[in-house]
C-alpha positions in Angstrom: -10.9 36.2 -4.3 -8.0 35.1 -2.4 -5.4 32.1 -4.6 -6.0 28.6 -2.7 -2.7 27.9 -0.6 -2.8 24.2 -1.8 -4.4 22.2 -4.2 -6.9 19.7 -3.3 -6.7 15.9 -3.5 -8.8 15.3 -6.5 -7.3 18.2 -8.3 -3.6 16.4 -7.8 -4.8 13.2 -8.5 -5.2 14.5 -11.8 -2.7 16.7 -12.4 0.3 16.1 -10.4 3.7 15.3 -11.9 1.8 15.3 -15.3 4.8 16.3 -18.2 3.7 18.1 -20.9 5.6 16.5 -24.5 7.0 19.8 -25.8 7.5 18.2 -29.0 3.8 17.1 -29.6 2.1 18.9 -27.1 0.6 16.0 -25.6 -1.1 16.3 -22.3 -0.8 13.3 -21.5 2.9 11.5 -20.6 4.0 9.6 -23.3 5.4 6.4 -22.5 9.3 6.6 -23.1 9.6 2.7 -23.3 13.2 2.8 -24.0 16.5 1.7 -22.5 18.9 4.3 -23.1 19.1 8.1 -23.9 21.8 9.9 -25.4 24.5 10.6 -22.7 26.1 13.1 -21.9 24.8 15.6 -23.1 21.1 17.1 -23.3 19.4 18.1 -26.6 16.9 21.0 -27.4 13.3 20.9 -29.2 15.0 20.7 -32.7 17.1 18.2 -32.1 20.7 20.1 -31.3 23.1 18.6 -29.0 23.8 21.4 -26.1 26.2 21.4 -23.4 23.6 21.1 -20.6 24.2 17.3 -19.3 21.1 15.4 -20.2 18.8 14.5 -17.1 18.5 10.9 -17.9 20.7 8.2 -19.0 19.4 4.6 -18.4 15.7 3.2 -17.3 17.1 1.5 -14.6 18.7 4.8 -13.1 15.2 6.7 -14.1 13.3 7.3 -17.0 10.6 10.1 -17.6 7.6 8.2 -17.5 8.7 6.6 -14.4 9.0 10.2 -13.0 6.1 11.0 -13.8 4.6 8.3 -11.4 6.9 9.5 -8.7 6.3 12.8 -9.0 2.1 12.2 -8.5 2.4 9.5 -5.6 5.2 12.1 -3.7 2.7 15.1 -3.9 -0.8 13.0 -3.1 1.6 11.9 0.3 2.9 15.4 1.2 6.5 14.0 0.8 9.7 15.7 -0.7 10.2 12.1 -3.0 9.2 8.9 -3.9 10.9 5.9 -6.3 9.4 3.7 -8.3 9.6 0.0 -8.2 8.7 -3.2 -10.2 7.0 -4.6 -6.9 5.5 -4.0 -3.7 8.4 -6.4 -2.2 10.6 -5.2 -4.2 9.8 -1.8 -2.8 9.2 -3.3 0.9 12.4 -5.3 0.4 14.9 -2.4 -0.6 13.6 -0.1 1.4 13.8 -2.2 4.3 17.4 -3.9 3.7 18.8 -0.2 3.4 17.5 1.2 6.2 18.9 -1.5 8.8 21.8 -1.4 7.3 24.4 -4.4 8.2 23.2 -6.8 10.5 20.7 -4.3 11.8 17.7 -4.9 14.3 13.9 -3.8 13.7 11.0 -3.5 15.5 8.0 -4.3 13.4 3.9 -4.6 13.8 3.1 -8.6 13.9 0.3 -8.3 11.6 1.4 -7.8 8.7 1.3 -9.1 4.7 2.0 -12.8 4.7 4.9 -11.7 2.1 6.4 -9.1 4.0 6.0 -11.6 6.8 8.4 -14.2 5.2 10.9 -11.6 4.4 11.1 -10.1 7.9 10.6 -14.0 9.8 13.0 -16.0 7.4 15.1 -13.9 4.7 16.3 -11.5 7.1 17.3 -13.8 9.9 19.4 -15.8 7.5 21.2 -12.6 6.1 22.3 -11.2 10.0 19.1 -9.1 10.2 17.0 -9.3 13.3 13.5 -8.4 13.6 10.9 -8.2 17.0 7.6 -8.6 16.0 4.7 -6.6 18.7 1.4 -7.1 18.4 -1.2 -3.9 19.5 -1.4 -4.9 23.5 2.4 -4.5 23.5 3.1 -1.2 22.0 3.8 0.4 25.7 6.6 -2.4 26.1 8.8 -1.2 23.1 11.5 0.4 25.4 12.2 -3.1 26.5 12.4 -4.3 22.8 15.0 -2.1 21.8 18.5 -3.2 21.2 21.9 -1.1 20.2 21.6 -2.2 16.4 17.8 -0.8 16.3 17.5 1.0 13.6 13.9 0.9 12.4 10.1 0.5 12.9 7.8 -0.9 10.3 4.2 -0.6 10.7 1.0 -1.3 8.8 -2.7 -0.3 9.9 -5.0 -1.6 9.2 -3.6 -4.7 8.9 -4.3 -7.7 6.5 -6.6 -9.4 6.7 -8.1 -8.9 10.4 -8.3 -4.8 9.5 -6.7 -4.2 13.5 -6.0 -0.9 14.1 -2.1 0.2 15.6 -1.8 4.0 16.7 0.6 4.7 14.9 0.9 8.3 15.8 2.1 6.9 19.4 4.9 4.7 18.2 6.2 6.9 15.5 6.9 9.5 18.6 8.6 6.8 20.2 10.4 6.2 17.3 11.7 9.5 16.6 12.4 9.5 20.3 14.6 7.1 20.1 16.7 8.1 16.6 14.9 5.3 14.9 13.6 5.4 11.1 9.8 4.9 10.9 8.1 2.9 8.1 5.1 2.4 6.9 3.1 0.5 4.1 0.2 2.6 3.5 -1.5 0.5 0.7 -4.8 -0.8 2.4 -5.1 3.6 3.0 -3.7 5.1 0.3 -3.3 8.9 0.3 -7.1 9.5 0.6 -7.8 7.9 3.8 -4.9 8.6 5.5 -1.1 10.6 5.0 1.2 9.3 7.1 4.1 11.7 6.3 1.9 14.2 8.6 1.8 12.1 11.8 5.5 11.2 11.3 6.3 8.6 9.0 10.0 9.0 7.3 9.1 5.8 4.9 6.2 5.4 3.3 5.5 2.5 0.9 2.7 1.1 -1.7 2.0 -1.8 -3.7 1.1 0.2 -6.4 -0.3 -2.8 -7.7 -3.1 -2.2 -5.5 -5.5 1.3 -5.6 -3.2 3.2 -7.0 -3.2 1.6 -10.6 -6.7 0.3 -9.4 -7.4 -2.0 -12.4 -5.4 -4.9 -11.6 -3.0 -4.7 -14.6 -0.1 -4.1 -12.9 2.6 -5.4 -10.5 4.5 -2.2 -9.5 5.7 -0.5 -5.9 6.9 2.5 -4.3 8.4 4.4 -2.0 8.1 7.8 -0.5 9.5 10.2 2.3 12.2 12.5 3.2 14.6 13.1 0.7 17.9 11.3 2.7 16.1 8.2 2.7 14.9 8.9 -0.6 18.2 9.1 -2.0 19.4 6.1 -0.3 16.6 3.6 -1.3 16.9 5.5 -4.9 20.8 4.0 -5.1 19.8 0.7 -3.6 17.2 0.3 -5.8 19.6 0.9 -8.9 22.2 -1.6 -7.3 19.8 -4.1 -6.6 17.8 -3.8 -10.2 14.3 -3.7 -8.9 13.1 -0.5 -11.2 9.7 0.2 -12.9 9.1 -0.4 -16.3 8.0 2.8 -18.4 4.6 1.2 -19.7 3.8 0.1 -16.4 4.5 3.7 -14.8 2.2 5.0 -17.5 -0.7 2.5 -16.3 -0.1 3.5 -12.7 -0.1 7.1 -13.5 -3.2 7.1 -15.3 -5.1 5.1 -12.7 -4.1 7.3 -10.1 -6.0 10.2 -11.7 -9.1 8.7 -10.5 -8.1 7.5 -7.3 -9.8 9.5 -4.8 -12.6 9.3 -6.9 -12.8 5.3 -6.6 -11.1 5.0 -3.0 -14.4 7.5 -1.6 -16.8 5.0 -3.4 -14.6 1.6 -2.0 -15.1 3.5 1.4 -19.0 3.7 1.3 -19.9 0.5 -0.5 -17.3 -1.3 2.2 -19.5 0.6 5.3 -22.8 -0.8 3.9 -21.5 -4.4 3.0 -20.0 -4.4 6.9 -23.4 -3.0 8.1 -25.4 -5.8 6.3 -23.1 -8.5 7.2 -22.7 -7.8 11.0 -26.8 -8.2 10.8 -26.7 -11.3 9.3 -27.1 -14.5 11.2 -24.8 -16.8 9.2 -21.6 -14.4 9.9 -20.0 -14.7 13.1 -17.6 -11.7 13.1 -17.1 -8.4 10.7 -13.9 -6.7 10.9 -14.0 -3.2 9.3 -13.2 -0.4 11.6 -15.5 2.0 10.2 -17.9 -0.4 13.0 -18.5 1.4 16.0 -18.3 -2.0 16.9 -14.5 -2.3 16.1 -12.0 -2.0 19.1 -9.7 0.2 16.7 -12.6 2.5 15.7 -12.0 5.6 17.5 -8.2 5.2 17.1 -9.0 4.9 13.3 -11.4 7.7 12.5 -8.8 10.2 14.5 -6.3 8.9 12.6 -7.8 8.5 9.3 -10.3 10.5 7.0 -12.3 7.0 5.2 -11.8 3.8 6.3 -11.2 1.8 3.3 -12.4 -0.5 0.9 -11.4 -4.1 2.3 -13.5 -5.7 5.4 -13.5 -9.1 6.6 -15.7 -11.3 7.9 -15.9 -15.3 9.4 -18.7 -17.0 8.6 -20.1 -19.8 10.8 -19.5 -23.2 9.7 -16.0 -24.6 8.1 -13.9 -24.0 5.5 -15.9 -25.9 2.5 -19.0 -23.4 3.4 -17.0 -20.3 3.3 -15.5 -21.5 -0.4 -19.1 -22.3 -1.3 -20.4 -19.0 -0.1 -17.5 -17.0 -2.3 -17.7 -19.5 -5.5 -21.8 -18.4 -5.4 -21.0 -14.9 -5.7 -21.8 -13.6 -9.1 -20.3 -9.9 -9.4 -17.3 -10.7 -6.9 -14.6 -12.8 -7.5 -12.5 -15.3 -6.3 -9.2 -13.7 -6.8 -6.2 -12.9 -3.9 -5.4 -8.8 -4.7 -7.1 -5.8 -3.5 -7.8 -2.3 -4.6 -9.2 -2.8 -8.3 -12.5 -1.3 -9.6 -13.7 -4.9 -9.2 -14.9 -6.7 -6.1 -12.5 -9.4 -4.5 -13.2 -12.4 -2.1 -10.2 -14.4 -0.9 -9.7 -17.0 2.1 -6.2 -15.4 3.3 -5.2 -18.8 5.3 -5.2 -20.1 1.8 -3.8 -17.1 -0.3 -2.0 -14.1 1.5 -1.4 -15.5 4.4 -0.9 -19.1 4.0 2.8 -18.8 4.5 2.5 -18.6 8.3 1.7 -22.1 10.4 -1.5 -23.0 11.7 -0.5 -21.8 15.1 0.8 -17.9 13.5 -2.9 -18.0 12.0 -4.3 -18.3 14.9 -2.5 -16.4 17.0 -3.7 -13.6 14.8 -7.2 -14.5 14.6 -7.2 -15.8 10.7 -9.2 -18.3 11.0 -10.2 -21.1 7.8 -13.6 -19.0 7.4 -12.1 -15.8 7.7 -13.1 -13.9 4.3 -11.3 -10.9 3.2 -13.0 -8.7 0.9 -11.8 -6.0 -0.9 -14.8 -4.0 -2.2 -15.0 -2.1 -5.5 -16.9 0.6 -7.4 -19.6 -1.7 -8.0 -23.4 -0.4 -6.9 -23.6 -0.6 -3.7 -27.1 -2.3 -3.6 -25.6 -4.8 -6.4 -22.7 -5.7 -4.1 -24.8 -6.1 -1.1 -27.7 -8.6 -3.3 -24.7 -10.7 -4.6 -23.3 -11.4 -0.7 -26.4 -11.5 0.3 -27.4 -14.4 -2.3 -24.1 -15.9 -1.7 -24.9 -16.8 1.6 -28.2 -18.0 1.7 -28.1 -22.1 2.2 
């Protein structure tokens, strides 16, 4: 029987970047929650000083369990490296700020995470950064967008909260064509529905908060890609102090091991909820783009292998009824994350996005009764009774 070339998903998930502890045996990675090591030199399984310099020397700079983490999240992407970090902005931020450069230019997707929104619409600006947002109609007009001090495109699909679907394929080419770095945050995704390092992304990035620690115990991000940019979002990171906490690493690490496992069920219990709901005559609108329906569909299932676990959908009436309608659901809850075991209802004009202006809202279809739901490992019929019940009169 011929050896598999590659490991599968699952099969990584579980084992990837693992670290056996030679001095217990342990298989799973202990959590080195310390600050320091001894420096500079390494030290053998009984204890001995040796010559060999030691491979760590402060958390902030990297720490074992830390590595760990990277070391899974690089192999699930298909990347040479990732880095840890305490945030998904922090990671956005860093990553961002050191691949512009000095008072660089961007081109970046429109719809996009109210956060990441704020830094690319206000920080940036005031700093000497520019950024031009596009929007999906305008992808063939980024030759006209470009500038001498462009340096970068960020892009997310699907997007939050209206789940629009960019081809990203088509503007990384045009990226690449053009000597420009390409981005991407592939947390709504994750490395089971889609691996971006394949169709060209040099950056990709993760709340890790999200699906990959998947039990909402964690605020943590990351980066992967190519190992230049790597490197240099590695030293900015250290400069700038935004690392990963060892006990949080360990968290993340372990909840990955089950991720394609609960990303597969998210995808099916999200296509039945969207199935129900665009059948029901109280909801105006479903966006999910595992819809035939959806105007990004066939751009999304060529692009990606699942569609995801988060839909939204607008629900006919005013704001009051659609907080009604989530405050009577029993199993989900009320809460502004995504990507947990649990089920999550949010409003985003009042949580993720309600940093942008009534007008920005609207411009991107977030209405006040748009409700973003991120679904999770529930059953599905349970799930589908509870909306259901939720939004009878």
């Amino acid at each position: 029987m011929e050896e598999k070339a590659e490991l599968g998903l699952g099969t990584k998930c579980v084992h990837a970047g693992e670290m056996i502890d030679r001095a217990t045996g342990s298989i799973v990675t202990p959590v080195y929650q310390n600050a320091t090591f001894l420096y500079p030199y390494g030290i053998d399984e009984n204890g001995n000083y040796t010559d060999e310099k030691a491979p760590y020397f402060y958390t902030r700079l990297g720490n074992p369990t830390v590595r760990a983490f990277e070391k899974k999240l690089s192999a699930l992407e298909g990347t040479d490296d990732a880095v840890a970090f305490s945030s998904g902005m922090a990671a956005i931020s860093t990553a961002v700020m050191e691949l512009i450069g000095e008072k660089g230019h961007m081109l970046s997707v429109r719809d996009i995470y109210g956060g990441t929104h704020s830094l690319f619409a206000g920080v940036l600006p005031r700093h000497g950064h520019e950024v031009t947002f596009f929007n999906r109609t305008k992808t063939r007009f980024l030759d006209d967008m470009l500038r001498d001090n462009t340096k970068a495109v960020y892009v997310e699909t699907p997007t939050n909260p209206t789940l629009d679907i960019y081809d990203i394929k088509e503007i990384f080419d045009f990226a690449h064509e053009h000597g420009l770095a390409t981005i991407i945050d592939n947390t709504f995704p994750t490395p089971v529905n889609m691996q971006p390092a394949s169709i060209g992304a040099d950056v990709i990035i993760h709340s890790a908060t999200k699906y990959l620690s998947g039990h909402s115990d964690v605020i943590a991000g990351v980066v992967a890609g190519k190992q230049e940019y790597v490197d240099r979002i590695r030293e900015m990171m250290t400069v700038l102090g935004g690392s990963m906490e060892p006990f949080t690493a360990f968290l993340t690490e372990r909840g990955m091991k089950t991720l394609e496992l609960r990303v597969r069920k998210s995808n099916e219990n999200a296509m039945a909820i969207a199935d129900f709901l665009s059948e029901h005559r109280r909801i105006s609108k479903v966006l999910y783009p595992g819809l035939e329906s959806h105007e990004g569909h066939e751009i999304a299932a060529r692009l990606m292998t699942g569609f995801g676990g988060v839909l939204s959908f607008e629900l006919r009436g005013r704001k009051e009824e659609a907080r009604k309608v989530m405050k009577k659901m029993k199993i989900a809850k009320v809460a502004a994350s995504l990507g947990g075991v649990e089920s999550l209802v949010t409003i985003p004009a009042d949580t993720s996005h309600r940093q942008l202006s009534a007008e920005a809202l609207k411009e991107r279809g977030i209405s006040d009764t748009l409700i973003r739901m991120s679904v999770g490992i529930e059953d599905e019929e349970d799930i589908i009774e509870d909306v259901g019940q939720a939004l009878e009169p």
